[in-house]
TORDO-529655 format. One record per residue (C-alpha): residue in one letter; x, y negated, z negated. Coordinates in pm, whole numbers, plus 50000, padded with zeros to 5 digits. Example, Ala and Ser with C-alpha at 12.3 -4.5 7.8 and 13.67 -1.06 7.14 Angstrom:
- rest, c1, c2, c3
- a, 51230, 50450, 49220
- s, 51367, 50106, 49286
This chain:
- rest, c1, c2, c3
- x, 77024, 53470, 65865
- x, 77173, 53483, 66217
- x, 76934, 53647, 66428
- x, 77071, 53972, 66609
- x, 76784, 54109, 66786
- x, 76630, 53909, 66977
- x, 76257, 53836, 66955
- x, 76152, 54240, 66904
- x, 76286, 54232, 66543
- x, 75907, 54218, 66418
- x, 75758, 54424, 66722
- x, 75755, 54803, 66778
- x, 76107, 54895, 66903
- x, 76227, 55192, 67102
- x, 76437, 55505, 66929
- x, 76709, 55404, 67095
- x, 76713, 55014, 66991
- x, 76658, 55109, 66635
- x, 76923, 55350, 66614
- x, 77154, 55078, 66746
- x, 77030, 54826, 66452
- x, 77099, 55109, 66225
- x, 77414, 55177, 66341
- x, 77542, 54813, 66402
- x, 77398, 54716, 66001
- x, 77651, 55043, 65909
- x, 77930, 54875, 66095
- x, 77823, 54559, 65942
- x, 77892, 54762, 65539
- x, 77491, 54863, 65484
- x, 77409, 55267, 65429
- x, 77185, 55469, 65665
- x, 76981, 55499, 65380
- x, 76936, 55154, 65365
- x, 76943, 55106, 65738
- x, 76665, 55339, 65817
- x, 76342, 55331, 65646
- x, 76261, 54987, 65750
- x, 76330, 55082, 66130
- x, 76145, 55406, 66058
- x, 75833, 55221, 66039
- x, 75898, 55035, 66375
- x, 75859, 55312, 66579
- x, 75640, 55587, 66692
- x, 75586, 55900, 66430
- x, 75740, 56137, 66689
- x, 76019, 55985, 66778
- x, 76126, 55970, 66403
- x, 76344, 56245, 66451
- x, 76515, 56148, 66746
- x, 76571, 55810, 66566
- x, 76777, 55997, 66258
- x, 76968, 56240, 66519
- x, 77125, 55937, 66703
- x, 77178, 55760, 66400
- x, 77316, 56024, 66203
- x, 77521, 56139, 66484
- x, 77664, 55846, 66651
- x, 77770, 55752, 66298
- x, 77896, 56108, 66251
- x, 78120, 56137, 66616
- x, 78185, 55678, 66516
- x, 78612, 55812, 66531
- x, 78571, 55974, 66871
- x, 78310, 55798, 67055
- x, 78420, 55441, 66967
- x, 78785, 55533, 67084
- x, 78564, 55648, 67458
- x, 78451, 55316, 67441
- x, 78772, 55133, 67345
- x, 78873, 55298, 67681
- x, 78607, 55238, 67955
- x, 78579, 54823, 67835
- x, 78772, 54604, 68023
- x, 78752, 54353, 67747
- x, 78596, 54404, 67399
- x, 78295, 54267, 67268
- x, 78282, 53935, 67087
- x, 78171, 53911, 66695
- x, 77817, 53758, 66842
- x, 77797, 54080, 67090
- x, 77878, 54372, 66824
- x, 77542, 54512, 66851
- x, 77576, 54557, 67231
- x, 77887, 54809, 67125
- x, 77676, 54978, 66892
- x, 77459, 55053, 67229
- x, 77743, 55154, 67386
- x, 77810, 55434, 67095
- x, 77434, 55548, 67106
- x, 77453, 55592, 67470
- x, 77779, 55813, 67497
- x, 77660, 55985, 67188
- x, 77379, 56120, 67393
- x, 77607, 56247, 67665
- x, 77908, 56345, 67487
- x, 77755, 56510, 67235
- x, 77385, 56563, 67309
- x, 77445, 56655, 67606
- x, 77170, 56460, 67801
- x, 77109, 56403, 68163
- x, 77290, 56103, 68252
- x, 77028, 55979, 68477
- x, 76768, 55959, 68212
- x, 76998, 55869, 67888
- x, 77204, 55609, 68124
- x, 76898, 55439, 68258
- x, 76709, 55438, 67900
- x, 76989, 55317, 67743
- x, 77101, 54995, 67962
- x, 76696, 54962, 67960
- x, 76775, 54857, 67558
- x, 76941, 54562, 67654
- x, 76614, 54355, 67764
- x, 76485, 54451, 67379
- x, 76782, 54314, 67248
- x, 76715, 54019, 67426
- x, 77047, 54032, 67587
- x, 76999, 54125, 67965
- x, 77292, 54014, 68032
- x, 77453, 54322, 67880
- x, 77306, 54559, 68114
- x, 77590, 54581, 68417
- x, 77856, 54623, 68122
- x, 77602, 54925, 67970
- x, 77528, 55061, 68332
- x, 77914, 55063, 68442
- x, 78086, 55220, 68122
- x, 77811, 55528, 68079
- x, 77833, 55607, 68446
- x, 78201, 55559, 68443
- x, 78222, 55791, 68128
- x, 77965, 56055, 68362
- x, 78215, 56055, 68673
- x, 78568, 56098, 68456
- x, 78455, 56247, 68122
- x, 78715, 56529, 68157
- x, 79029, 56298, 68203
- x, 78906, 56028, 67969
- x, 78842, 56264, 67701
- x, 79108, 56511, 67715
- x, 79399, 56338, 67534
- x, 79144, 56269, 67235
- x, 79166, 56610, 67132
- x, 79547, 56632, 67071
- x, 79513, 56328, 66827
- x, 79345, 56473, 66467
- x, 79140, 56173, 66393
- x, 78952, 56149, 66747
- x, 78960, 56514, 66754
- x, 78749, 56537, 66440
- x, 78590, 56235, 66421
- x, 78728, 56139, 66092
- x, 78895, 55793, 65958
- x, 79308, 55840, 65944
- x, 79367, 55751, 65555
- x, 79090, 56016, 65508
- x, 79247, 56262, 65717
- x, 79603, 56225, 65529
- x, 79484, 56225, 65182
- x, 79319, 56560, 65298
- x, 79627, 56678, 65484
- x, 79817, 56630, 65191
- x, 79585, 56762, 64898
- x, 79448, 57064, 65073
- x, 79648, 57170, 65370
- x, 79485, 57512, 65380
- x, 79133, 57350, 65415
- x, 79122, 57040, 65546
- x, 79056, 57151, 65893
- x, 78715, 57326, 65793
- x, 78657, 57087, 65591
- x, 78643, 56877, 65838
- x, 78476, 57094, 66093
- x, 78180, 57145, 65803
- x, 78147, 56733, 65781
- x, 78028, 56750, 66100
- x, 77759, 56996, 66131
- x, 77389, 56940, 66006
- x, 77356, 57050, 65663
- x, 77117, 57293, 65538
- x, 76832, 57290, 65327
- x, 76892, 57378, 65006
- x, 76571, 57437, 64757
- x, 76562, 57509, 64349
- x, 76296, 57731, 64262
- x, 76146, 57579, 63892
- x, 76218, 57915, 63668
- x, 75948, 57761, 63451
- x, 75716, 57876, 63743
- x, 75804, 58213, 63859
- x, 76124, 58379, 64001
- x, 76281, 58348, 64350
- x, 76263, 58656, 64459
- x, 75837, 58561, 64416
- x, 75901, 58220, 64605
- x, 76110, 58398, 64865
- x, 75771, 58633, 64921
- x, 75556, 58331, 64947
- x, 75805, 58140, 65191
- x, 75729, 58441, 65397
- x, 75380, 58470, 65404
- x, 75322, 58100, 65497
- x, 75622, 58199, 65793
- x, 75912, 58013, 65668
- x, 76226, 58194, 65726
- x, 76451, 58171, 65380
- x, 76751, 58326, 65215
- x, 76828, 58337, 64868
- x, 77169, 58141, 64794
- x, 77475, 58310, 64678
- x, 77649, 58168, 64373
- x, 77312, 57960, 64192
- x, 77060, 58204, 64096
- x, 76728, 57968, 64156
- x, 76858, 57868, 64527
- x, 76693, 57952, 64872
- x, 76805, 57825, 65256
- x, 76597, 57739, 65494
- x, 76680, 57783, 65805
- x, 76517, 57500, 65979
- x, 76429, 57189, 65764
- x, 76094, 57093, 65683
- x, 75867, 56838, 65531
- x, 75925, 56950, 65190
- x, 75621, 56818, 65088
- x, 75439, 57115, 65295
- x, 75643, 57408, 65134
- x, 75422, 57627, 64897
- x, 75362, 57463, 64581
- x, 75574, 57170, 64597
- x, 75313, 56903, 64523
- x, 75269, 57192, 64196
- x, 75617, 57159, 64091
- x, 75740, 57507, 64215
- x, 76036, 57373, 64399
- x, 76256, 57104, 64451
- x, 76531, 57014, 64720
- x, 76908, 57035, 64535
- x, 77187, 57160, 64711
- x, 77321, 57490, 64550
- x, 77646, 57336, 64419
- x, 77483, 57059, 64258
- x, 77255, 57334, 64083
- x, 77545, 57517, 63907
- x, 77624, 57144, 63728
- x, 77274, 57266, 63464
- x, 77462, 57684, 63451
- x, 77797, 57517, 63373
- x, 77634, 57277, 63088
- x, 77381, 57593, 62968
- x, 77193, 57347, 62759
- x, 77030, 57504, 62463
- x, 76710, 57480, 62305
- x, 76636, 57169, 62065
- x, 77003, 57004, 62197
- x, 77038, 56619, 62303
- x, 77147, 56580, 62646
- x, 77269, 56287, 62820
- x, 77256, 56254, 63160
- x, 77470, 55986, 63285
- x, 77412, 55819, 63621
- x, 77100, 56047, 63617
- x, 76898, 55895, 63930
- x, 76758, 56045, 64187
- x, 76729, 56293, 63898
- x, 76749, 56628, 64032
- x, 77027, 56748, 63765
- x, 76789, 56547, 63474
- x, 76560, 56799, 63613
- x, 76726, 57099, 63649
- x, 76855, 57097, 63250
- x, 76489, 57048, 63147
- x, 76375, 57366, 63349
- x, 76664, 57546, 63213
- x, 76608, 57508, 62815
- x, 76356, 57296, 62582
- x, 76606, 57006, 62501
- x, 76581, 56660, 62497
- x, 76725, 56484, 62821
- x, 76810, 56114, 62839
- x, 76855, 55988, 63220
- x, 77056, 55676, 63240
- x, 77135, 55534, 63558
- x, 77237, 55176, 63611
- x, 76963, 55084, 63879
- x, 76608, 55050, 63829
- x, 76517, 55143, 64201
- x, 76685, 55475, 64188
- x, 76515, 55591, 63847
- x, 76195, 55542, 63993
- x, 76277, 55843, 64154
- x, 76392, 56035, 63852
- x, 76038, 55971, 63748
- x, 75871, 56064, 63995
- x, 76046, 56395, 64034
- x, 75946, 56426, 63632
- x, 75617, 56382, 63646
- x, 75590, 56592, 63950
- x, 75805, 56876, 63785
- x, 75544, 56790, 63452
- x, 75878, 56770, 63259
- x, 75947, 56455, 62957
- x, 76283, 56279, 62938
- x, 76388, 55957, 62857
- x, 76466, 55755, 63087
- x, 76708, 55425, 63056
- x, 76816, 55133, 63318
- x, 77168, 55022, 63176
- x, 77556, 55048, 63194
- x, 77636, 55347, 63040
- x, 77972, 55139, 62913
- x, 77756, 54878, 62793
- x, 77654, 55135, 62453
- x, 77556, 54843, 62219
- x, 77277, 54765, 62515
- x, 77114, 55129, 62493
- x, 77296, 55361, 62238
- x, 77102, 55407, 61894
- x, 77496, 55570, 61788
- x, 77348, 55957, 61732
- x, 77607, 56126, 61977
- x, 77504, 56430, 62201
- x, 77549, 56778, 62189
- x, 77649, 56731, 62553
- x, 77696, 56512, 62830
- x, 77666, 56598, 63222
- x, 77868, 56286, 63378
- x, 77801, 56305, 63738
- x, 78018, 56021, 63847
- x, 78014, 55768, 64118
- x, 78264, 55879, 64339
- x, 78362, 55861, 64744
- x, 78087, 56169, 64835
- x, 78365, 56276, 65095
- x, 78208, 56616, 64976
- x, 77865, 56514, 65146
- x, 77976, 56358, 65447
- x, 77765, 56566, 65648
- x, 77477, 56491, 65465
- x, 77585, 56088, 65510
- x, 77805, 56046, 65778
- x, 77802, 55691, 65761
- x, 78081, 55712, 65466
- x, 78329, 55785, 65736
- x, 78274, 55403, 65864
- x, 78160, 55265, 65480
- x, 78445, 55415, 65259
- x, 78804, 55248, 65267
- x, 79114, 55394, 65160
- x, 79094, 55125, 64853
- x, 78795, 55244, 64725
- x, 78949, 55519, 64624
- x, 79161, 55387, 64340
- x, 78852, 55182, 64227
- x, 78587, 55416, 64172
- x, 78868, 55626, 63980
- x, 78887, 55357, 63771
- x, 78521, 55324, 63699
- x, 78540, 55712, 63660
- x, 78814, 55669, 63378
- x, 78627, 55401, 63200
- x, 78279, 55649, 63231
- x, 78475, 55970, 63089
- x, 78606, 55758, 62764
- x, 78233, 55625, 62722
- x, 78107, 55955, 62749
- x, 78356, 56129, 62528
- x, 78292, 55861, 62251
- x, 77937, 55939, 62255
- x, 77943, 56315, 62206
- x, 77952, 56516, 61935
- x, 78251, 56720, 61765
- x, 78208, 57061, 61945
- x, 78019, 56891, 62237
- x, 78060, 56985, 62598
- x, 78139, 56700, 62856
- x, 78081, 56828, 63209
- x, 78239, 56585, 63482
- x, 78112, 56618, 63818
- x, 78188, 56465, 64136
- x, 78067, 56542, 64498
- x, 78406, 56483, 64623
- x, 78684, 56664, 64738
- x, 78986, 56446, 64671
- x, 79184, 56549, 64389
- x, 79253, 56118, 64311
- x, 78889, 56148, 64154
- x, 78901, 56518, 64034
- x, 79185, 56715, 63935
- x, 79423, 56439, 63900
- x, 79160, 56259, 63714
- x, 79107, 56537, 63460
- x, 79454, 56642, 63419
- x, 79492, 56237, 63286
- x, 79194, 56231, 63104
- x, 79330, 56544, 62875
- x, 79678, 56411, 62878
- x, 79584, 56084, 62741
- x, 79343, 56226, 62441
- x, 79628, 56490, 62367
- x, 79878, 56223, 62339
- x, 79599, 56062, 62120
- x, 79600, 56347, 61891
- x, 79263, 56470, 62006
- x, 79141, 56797, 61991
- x, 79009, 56881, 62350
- x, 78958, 57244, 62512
- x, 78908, 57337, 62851
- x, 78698, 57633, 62906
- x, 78779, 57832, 63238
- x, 78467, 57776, 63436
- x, 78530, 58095, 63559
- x, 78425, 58240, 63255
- x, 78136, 57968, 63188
- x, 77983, 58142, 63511
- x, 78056, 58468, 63460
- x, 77712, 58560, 63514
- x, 77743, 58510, 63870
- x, 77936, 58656, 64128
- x, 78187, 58534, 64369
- x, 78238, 58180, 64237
- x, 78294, 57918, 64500
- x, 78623, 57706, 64572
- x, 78943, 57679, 64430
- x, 79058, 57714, 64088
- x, 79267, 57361, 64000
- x, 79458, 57308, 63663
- x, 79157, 57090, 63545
- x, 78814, 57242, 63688
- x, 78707, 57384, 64028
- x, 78729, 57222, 64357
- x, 78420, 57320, 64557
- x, 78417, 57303, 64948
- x, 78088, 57260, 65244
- x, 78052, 57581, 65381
- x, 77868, 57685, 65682
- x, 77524, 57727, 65612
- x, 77539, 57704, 65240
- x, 77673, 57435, 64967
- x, 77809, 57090, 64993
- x, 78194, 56994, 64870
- x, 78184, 56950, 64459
- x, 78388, 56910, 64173
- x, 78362, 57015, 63782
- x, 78556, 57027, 63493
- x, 78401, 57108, 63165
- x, 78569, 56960, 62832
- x, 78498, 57012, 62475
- x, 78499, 56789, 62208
- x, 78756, 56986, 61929
């Protein structure tokens, strides 16, 4: 492999140099989550956090602060020198957005260069974030009358959004770029959450219970979650509150079969075990990722069983006794979590789109095949295009009808109504959920039954 960082790749490294490898391997098609714990380990404990914030954000602000830089370089960087413009992006991310004092974030910054083993990069550095300090006012000002600069969002994103939800797209957007909350699930197997609340507040964690999922508490700050009362007990676990109501939707019952498809990291798996006495199979395609489904089992003390296959692939793992319902949350573009990953606004392509609703398609036929007559299929996606929601649905039904199916779509209006004020917007096929300030991500479902 070509080596890009000079002779510190196996060394201790600075914050700032390994939040330009992270962000130059996300440019390069790798995730943050991929990125990141490796470089994590490179650096000092307590800079840790100011690693993730420059990551995170420089990925988050890539629309707008790569179109600065487009505009203080006389001439690009070469293929050989695209980790150089990934500096460039960490250091106006500190003073565009962080807010820094350019003397300090300038000099630190250009100082990066000599890691990289590229001194010769350091004028080029020097001249464009003291250039951006002197005329930030006139060099920024026309980027917020264009949309995409203005938010910080990729254009084919912004017009499927304009298009499919004209009404919301704008705080939408605004939501994919704030820091999400922390979002926990109190274990109803181990008290209530008005109890947990009580404890949060006697070990002086400020809390808030969450509106729509009845087992959901904010923080507001995040934590080590490992340090929260009674975690390492099973008491809690982190789930954001609109991926909770996926196990209120469902309402398994005692004694049922469940399968949960794409199961891993297995926080739904979870939540439908703490909910009823039923029997859960996890599936997920990749070994790595159910290693954390079984962790968060046997930390929970909860039994399922869990499978590594294709969930299309049935003659690999089915024994052909179908389920008295399936929770299929689907691999989809998680433009509903962007703030959570902001590096899908440089990974995800336009293209993508019709690709994963393919896989999606294929999934929903599996799944329906392998449920029961009167089962419940409930399709989930954290997404907030209709291409891999409502549309998806609404051609899912229209295909089994035309079949001669029997299929019935239960409001999920009435499914919940047990709780109060239920999030998003009502579609023909299920219920478009968006980020909202301090509370849930973006989220689709749709439940179906089997006639």
């Amino acid at each position: 492999m070509k080596q890009l960082y000079g002779n510190a790749r196996h060394s201790q490294i600075s914050a700032r140099y390994a939040a330009t490898q992270a962000l130059h391997q996300v440019i390069q098609g790798q995730s943050l989550n991929q990125a990141l714990p490796a470089l994590e380990t490179r650096i000092n404990e307590e800079d840790r956090g100011f690693l993730r914030d420059l990551a995170l954000g420089s990925c988050r602000y890539y629309q707008r602060l790569n179109a600065i830089a487009k505009m203080l370089l006389k001439t690009a960087f070469g293929e050989e020198d695209q980790d150089v413009h990934a500096l460039l992006i960490i250091g106006l991310y500190q003073l565009e957005v962080q807010g820094k004092a350019p003397h300090a974030a300038v000099h630190a910054t250009v100082e990066v260069c000599e890691e990289m083993g590229k001194a010769y990069a350091k004028s080029v550095i020097n001249a464009c974030l003291r250039r951006y300090g002197r005329e930030y006012q006139t060099l920024t000002a026309p980027l917020n009358d264009n949309p995409v600069t203005a938010s910080s969002h990729p254009k084919w994103l912004m017009k499927l959004m304009q298009k499919a939800w004209p009404e919301q797209w704008t705080e939408v957007f605004e939501q994919n770029n704030q820091r999400p909350p922390l979002c926990l699930r109190v274990n109803q197997r181990h008290g209530s959450r008005d109890d947990y609340l009580k404890r949060l507040q006697s070990a002086g964690i400020e809390a808030w219970p969450g509106v729509h999922a009845p087992y959901a508490i904010y923080l507001a700050q995040s934590c080590d979650v490992t340090q929260l009362p009674g975690f390492d007990d099973g008491d809690v676990s982190v789930q954001d509150e609109a991926a909770q109501l996926a196990s209120l939707i469902l309402a398994p019952q005692p004694g049922e079969t469940i399968l949960d498809a794409c199961a891993a990291p297995g926080g739904k798996t979870c939540a439908l075990l703490e909910a009823a006495d039923c029997q859960v199979t996890a599936l997920d395609l990749e070994a790595s990722r159910l290693e954390r489904v079984e962790e968060n089992l046997e930390r929970l003390g909860l039994s399922a069983g869990v499978v590594c296959a294709d969930m299309a692939a049935t003659d690999e793992w089915w024994e052909g006794e179908p389920f008295d319902a399936i929770l299929l949350d689907a691999p989809c573009s998680a433009t509903g979590v962007i703030r959570r990953h902001p590096d899908i606004k440089l990974l995800r392509r336009r293209d993508d789109i019709e690709q994963l609703a393919n896989v999606q398609q294929t999934l929903l036929n599996t799944a329906w095949d392998l449920l029961k007559p009167g089962g419940r299929l409930l399709y989930a996606t954290c997404s907030v295009l209709p291409q891999e929601n409502n549309d998806q649905i609404e051609r899912f039904i229209a295909a089994k009808l035309e079949a001669g199916q029997d299929i019935s779509q239960p409001p999920l209006k009435n499914v919940l109504s047990a709780l109060d004020n239920l999030p998003g917007v009502a579609c023909n096929a299920g219920q478009q959920l968006f980020p909202q300030e301090n509370g849930h991500d973006g989220f689709f479902y749709a439940l179906l039954v089997k006639g």
